[in-house]
C-alpha positions as CSV (number, residue, x, y, z in Angstrom):
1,X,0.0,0.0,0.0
2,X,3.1,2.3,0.4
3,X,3.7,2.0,-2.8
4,X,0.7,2.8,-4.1
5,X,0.7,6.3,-1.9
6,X,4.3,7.3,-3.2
7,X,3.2,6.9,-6.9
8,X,-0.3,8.4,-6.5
9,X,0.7,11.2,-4.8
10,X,3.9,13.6,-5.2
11,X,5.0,13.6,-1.8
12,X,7.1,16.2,-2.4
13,X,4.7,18.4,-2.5
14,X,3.4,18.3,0.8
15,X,7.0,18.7,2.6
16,X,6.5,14.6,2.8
17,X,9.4,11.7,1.6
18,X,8.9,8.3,1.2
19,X,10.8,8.0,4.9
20,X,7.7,9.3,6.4
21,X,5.0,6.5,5.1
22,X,5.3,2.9,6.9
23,X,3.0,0.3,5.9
24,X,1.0,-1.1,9.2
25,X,-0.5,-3.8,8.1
26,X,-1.6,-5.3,4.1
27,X,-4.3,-2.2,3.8
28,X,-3.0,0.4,6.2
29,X,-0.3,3.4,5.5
30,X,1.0,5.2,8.4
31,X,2.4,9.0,7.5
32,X,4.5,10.5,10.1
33,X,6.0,13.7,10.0
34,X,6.7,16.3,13.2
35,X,6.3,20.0,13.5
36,X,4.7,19.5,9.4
37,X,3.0,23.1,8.2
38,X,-0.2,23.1,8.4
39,X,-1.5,24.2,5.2
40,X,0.9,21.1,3.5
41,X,-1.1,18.8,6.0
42,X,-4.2,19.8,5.1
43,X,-3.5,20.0,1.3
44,X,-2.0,15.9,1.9
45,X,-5.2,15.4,3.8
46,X,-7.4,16.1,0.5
47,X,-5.0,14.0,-1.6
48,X,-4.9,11.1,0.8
49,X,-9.1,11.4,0.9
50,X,-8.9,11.1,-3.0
51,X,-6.9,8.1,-3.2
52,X,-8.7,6.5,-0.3
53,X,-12.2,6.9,-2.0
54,X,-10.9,5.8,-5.6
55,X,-8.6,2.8,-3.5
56,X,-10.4,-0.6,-2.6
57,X,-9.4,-1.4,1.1
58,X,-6.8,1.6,1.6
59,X,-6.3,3.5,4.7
60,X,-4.2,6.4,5.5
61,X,-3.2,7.5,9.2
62,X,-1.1,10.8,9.8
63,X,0.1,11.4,12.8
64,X,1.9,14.2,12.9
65,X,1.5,17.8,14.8
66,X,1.7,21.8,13.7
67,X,3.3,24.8,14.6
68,X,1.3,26.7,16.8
69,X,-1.9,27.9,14.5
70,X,-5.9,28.1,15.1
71,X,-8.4,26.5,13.3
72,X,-12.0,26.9,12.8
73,X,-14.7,24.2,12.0
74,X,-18.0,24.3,10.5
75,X,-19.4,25.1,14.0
76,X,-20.1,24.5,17.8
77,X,-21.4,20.9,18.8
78,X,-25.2,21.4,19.4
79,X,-26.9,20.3,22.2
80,X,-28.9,17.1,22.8
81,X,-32.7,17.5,23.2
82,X,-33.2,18.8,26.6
83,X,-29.2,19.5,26.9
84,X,-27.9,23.1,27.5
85,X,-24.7,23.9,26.5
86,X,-22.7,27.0,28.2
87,X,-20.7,27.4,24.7
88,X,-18.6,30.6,24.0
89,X,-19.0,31.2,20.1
90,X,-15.8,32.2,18.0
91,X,-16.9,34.9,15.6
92,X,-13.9,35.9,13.2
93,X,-15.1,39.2,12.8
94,X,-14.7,39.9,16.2
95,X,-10.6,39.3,16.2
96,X,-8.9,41.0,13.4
97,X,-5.9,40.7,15.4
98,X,-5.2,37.0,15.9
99,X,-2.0,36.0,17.2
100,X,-1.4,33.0,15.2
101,X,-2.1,31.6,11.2
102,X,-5.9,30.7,11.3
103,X,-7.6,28.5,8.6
104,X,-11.2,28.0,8.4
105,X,-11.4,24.6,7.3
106,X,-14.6,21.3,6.7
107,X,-14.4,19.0,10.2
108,X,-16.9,20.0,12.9
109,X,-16.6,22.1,16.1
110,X,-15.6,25.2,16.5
111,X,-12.2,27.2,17.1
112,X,-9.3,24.7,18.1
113,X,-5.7,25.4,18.7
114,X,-2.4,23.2,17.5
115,X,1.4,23.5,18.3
116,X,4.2,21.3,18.7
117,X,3.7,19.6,22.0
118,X,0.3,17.5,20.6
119,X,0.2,14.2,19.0
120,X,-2.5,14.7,16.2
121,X,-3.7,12.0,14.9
122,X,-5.7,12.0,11.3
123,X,-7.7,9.1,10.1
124,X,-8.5,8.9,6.3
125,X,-10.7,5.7,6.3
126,X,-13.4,4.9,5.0
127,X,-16.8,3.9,7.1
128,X,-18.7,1.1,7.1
129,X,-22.0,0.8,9.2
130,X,-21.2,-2.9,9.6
131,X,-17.8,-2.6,10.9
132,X,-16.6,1.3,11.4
133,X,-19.5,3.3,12.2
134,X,-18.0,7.1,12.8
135,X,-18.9,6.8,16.8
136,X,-17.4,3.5,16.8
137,X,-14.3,4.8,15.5
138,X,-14.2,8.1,17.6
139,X,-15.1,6.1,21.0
140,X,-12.1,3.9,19.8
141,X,-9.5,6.6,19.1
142,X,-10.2,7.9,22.6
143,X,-10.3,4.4,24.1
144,X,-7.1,3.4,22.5
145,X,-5.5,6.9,23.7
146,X,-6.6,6.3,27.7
147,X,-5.4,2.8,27.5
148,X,-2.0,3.8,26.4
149,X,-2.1,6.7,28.6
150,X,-3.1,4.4,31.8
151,X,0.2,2.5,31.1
152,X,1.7,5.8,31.7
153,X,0.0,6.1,35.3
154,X,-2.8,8.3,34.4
155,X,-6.1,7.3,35.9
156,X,-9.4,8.7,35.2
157,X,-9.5,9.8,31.7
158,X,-13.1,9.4,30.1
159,X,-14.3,10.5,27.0
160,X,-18.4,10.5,28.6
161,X,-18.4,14.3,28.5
162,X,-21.9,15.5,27.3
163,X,-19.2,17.7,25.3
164,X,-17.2,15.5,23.2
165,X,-13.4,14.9,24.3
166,X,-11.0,13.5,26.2
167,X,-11.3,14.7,30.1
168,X,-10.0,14.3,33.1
169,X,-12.3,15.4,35.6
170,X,-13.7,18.6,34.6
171,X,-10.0,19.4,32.2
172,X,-9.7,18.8,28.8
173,X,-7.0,16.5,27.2
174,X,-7.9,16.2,23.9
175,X,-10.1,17.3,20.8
176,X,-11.6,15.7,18.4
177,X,-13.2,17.2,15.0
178,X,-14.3,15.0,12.3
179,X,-15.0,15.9,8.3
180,X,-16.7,13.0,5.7
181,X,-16.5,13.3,2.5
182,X,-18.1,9.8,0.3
183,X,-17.9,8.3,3.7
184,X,-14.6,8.9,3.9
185,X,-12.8,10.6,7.2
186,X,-10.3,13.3,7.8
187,X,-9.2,15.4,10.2
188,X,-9.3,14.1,13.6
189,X,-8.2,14.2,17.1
190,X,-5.3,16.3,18.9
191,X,-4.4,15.2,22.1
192,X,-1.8,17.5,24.4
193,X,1.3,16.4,25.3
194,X,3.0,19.0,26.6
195,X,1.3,22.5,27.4
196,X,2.1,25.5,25.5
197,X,1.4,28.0,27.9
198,X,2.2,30.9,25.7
199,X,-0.3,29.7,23.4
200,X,-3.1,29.3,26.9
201,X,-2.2,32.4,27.7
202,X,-3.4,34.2,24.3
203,X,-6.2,31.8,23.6
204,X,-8.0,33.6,27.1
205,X,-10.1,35.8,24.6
206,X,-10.8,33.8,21.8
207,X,-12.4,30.7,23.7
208,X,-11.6,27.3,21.9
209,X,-14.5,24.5,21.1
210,X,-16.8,27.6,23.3
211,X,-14.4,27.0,26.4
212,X,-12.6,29.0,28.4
213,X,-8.5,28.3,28.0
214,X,-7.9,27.2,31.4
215,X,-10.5,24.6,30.8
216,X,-7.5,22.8,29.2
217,X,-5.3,20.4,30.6
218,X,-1.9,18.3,29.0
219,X,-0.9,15.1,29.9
220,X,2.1,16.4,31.2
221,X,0.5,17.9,34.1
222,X,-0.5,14.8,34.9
223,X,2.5,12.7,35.1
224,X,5.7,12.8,34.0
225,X,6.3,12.5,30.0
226,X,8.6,9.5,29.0
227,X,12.0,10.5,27.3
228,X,11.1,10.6,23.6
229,X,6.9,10.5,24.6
230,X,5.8,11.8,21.0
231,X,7.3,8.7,19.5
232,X,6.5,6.6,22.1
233,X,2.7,7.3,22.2
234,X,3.1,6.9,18.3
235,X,4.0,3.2,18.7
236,X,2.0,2.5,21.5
237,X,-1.3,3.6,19.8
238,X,-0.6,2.0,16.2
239,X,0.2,-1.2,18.3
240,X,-3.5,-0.7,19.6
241,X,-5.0,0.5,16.4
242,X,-3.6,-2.5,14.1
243,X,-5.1,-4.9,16.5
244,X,-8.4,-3.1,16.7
245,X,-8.9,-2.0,13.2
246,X,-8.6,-5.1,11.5
């Protein structure tokens, strides 16, 4: 399947080489690349979507993170019937001045923030109601992330929010914004690392998914990161995904 990538796509393009694509299993290509700009990422996301659609049995999984930037999704998650949801809306109008890039882009939720200390983590797969429903695969993303977590010694991670994420306790770990195209995902979860608290510090006005910033957390405040805990959630996860995703 690597092959198949590398001669579809010009990975040139997108700040990629053929160093940063590892076949997981007979159907499954793993993209790696750190620190990767997000405008190549998200151009590579809509080539990756193309060949998955028009590729029997192909799946593509980035992981990867961005300089620090702020993107916008097609809006806030609505509430359930009955539900009331004390959301924050991000209107662009309304900041002329932000401090990092921003692109408005197709997954859902609202404002979100990236930078170096996540592990992001895109999924271009196609669904199947049968298998791989999209809230099957979202409930496994965040299961597979708190298992692998728990082995680090953090306890109490659940992704039962009536907002969606991963929390611990009332603190937000991770996001998690979805786009389908042709039944076909992108975009996905980002899950922090390390904090950025420069990046905290100026998201105070601009509210990301409707919350306030100190309503995020990092697992680093939780327990102490691993040497090399980027790569090591990397390997640890696809170790969990390649069992699950079959």
């Amino acid at each position: 399947m690597k092959t198949i990538v590398e001669s579809a796509i010009k990975l040139s393009d997108f700040g990629l080489c053929v160093d940063d694509l590892l076949n997981l299993d007979e159907r499954t290509v793993v993209v790696t690349k750190w620190n990767w700009e997000y405008s190549q990422a998200h151009a590579f996301q809509r080539a990756a979507l193309v060949l998955v659609q028009e590729t029997p049995n192909l799946r593509i999984l980035i992981c990867c993170n961005h300089p620090e930037v702020l993107t916008n999704g097609r809006g806030l998650q609505k509430p359930r019937k009955g539900e009331v949801l004390d959301l924050l809306e991000f209107k662009i109008q309304d900041h002329p001045h932000l401090p990092y890039p921003f692109f408005q882009i197709e997954r859902g939720g609202g404002l979100t923030f990236h930078h170096p200390g996540q592990f992001i983590f895109y999924p271009v797969v196609k669904l199947n109601p049968k298998s791989l429903s999209l809230s099957h695969m979202i409930d496994q993303i965040f299961d597979i992330s708190i298992d692998v977590l728990k082995s680090w010694g953090i306890h109490g991670l659940n992704h039962e929010n009536k907002l969606l994420g991963l929390w611990h306790n009332d603190r937000k770990v991770a996001s998690m914004g979805i786009a389908i195209e042709k039944l076909t995902t992108f975009h996905g979860m980002a899950l922090n690392l390390q904090e950025n608290a420069e990046m905290i510090f100026a998201l105070k006005k601009l509210n990301p998914c409707g919350l306030t910033a100190e309503t995020y957390t990092a697992v680093e405040k939780l327990v102490d990161l691993p040497p090399n805990f980027l790569n090591l959630f990397q390997e640890q996860f696809l170790q969990r995904i390649r069992y699950e995703w079959k």
